[in-house]
C-alpha positions in Angstrom: 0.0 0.0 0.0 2.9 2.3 1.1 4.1 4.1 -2.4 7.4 4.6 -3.2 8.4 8.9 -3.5 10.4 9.4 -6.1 13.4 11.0 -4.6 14.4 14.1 -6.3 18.2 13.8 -5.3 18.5 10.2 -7.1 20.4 9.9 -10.0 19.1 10.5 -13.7 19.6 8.1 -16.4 22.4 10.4 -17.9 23.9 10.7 -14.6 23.3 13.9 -13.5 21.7 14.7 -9.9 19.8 17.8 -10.2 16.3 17.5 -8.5 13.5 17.7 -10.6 12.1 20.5 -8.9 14.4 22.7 -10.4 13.9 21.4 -14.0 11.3 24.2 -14.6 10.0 24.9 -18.1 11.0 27.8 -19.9 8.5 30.5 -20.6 9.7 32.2 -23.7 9.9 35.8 -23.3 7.4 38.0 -25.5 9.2 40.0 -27.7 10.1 43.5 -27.4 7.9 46.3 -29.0 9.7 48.5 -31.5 10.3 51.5 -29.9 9.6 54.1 -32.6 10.8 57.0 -30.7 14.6 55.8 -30.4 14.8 54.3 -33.9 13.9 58.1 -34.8 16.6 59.4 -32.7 19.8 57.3 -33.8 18.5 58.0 -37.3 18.5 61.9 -35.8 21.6 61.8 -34.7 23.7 59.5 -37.6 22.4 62.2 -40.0 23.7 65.3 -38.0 27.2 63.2 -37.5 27.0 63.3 -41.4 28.4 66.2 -43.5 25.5 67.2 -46.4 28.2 67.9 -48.6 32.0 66.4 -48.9 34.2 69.6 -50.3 37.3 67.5 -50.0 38.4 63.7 -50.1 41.0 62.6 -47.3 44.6 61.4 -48.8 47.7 63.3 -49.9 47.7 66.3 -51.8 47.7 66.3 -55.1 48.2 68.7 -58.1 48.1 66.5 -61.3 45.8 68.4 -63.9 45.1 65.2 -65.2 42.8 64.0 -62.3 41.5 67.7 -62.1 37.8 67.9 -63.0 38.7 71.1 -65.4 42.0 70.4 -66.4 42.3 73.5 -69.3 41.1 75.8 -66.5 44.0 74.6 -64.4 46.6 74.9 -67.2 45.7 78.0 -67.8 45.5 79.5 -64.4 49.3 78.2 -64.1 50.0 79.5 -67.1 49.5 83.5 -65.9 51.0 83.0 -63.2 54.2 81.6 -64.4 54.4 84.0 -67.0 54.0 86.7 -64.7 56.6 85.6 -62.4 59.3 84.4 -65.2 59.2 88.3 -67.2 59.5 89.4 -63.7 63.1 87.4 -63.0 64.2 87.9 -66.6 63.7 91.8 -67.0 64.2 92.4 -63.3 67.5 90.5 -62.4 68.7 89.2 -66.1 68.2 92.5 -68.1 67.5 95.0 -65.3 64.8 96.7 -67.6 62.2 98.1 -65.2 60.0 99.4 -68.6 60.1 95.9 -70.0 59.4 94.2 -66.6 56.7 96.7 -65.5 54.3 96.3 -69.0 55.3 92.7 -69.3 54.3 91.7 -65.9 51.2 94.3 -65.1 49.7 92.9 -68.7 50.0 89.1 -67.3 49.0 89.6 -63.8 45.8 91.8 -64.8 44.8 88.6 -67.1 45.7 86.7 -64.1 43.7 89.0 -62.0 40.7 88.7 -64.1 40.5 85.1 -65.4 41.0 83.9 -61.6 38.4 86.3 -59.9 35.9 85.3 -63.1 36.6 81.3 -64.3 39.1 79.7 -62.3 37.0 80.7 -59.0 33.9 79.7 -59.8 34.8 76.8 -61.9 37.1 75.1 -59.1 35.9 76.0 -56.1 32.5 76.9 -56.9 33.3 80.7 -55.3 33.0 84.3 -57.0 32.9 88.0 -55.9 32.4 91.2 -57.5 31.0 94.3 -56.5 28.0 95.9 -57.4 27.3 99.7 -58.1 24.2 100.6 -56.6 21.9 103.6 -57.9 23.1 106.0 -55.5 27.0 105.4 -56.5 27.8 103.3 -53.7 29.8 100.0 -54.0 28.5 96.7 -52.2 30.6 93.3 -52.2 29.1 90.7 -53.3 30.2 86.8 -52.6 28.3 84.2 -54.4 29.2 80.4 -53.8 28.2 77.0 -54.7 24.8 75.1 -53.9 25.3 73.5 -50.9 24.6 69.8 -52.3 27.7 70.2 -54.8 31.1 68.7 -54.3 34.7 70.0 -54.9 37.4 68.5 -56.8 40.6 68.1 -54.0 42.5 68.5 -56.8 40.8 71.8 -58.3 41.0 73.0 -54.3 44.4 72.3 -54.0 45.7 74.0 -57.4 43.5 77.1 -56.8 44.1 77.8 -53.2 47.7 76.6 -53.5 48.9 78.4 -56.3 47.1 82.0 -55.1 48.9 81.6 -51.4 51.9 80.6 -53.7 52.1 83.7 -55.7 51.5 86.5 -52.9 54.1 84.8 -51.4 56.3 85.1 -54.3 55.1 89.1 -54.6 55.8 89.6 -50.6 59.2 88.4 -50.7 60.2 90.3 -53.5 58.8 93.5 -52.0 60.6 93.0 -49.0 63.8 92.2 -51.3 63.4 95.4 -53.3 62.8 97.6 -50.0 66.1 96.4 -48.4 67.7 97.2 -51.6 66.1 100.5 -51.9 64.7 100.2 -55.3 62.1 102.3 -55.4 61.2 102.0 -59.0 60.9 97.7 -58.6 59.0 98.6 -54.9 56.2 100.2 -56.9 56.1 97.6 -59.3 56.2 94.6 -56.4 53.2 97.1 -54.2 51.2 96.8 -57.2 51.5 92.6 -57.9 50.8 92.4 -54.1 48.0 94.2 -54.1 46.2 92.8 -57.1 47.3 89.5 -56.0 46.3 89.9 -52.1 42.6 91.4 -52.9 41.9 88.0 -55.3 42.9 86.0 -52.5 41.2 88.2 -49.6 37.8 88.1 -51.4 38.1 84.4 -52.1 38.8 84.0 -48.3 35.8 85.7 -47.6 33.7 83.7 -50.4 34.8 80.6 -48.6 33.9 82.2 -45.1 30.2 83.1 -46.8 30.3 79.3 -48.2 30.7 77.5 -44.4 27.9 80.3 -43.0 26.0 78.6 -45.5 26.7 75.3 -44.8 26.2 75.5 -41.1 22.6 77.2 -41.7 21.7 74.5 -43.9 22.9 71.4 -40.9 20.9 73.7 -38.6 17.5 73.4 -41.1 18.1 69.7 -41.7 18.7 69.5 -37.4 15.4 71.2 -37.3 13.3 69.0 -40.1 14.7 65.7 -38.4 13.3 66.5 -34.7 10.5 67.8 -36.5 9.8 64.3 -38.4 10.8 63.1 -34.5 7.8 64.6 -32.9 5.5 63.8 -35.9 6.2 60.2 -35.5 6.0 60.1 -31.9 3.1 61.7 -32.0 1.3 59.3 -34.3 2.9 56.5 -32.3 1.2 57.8 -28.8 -2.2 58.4 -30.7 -1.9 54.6 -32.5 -1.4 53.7 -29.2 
């Protein structure tokens, strides 16, 4: 009459001697609810780590005009320069013919002048000033850039912004030169290039200074349209709910 208990402690056919009471069946957890709201906000915030618009690619610097996206416009902004600079060495310390070297080199740079503040800007970098007359005879500087969605060339950045820095360089070192040796006549001449040359390359600065203002209002806009879509969707979400 007296049953056997089956002792939990007693050994299992595969040897083991866990009780049974602690064999308890799994209960499969329910699965979790797609949270909407955080889905929305690492989607927020991997789109504000993200640049709208890559001006440069990371790498070594590179000037090959054959990888450049205008390659004639590139030629032909070395090509004033370098003409500028060689009638400068060979009627200045060759010849010694201030005339020669003043009409030569003035002639060159004003091309220079004008082909980068008109082509070569706006072609390579997407950047271009000019001023405007305004009906009452004043002057207002304007700076127009690029669309905020298109790309740069590196190597269009590099050969513009290079070769400008490049040749003031040149000018400033040969003002200073001419000044030590009091040469007035050459001084005048080396003012002017510096001049011309430093006011391209000033107004370009500020271009590009107008370009990032631009850029930054446009990540603020997209900032503003994401936590916008944010709140939509949480909204809908609470009234689904």
């Amino acid at each position: 009459p007296w049953s056997k208990k089956e002792d939990p402690w007693a050994k299992k056919e595969d040897g083991s001697t866990i009780p049974s009471f602690f064999n308890t069946p799994q209960v499969d957890e329910p699965p979790a609810q797609f949270d909407l709201t955080k889905q929305t906000k690492k989607a927020e915030n991997k789109a504000d780590m993200q640049p709208l618009t890559i001006e440069k690619e990371e790498g070594p610097i590179s000037l090959n005009f054959k990888q450049s996206s205008h390659p004639c416009t590139c030629i032909f902004l070395f090509f004033f320069k370098a003409a500028a600079i060689t009638m400068y060495i060979i009627f200045s310390w060759i010849f010694d013919n201030y005339l020669a070297a003043f009409l030569s080199v003035s002639i060159l740079l004003s091309f220079d002048f004008w082909f980068t503040k008109n082509i070569a800007g706006r072609r390579l970098i997407g950047l271009r000033w000019w001023i405007k007359i305004n009906d009452d005879g004043s002057e207002k500087w304007v700076f127009e850039s690029r669309d905020v969605e298109t790309s740069v060339s590196k190597v269009d950045y590099s050969v513009f912004w290079y070769f400008q820095v490049l040749l003031l360089l040149f000018w400033v070192i040969a003002l200073v030169l001419n000044i030590l040796r009091l040469s007035f006549f050459w001084v005048c001449l080396d003012l002017f290039c510096t001049v011309l040359t430093g006011t391209n390359l000033l107004n370009f600065f500020r271009c590009s200074r107008a370009h990032q203002a631009k850029l930054k209002n446009a990540v603020k806009a997209e900032k503003c349209c994401a936590r916008r879509r944010a709140a939509s969707c949480e909204k809908g979400g609470s009234g689904g709910d």
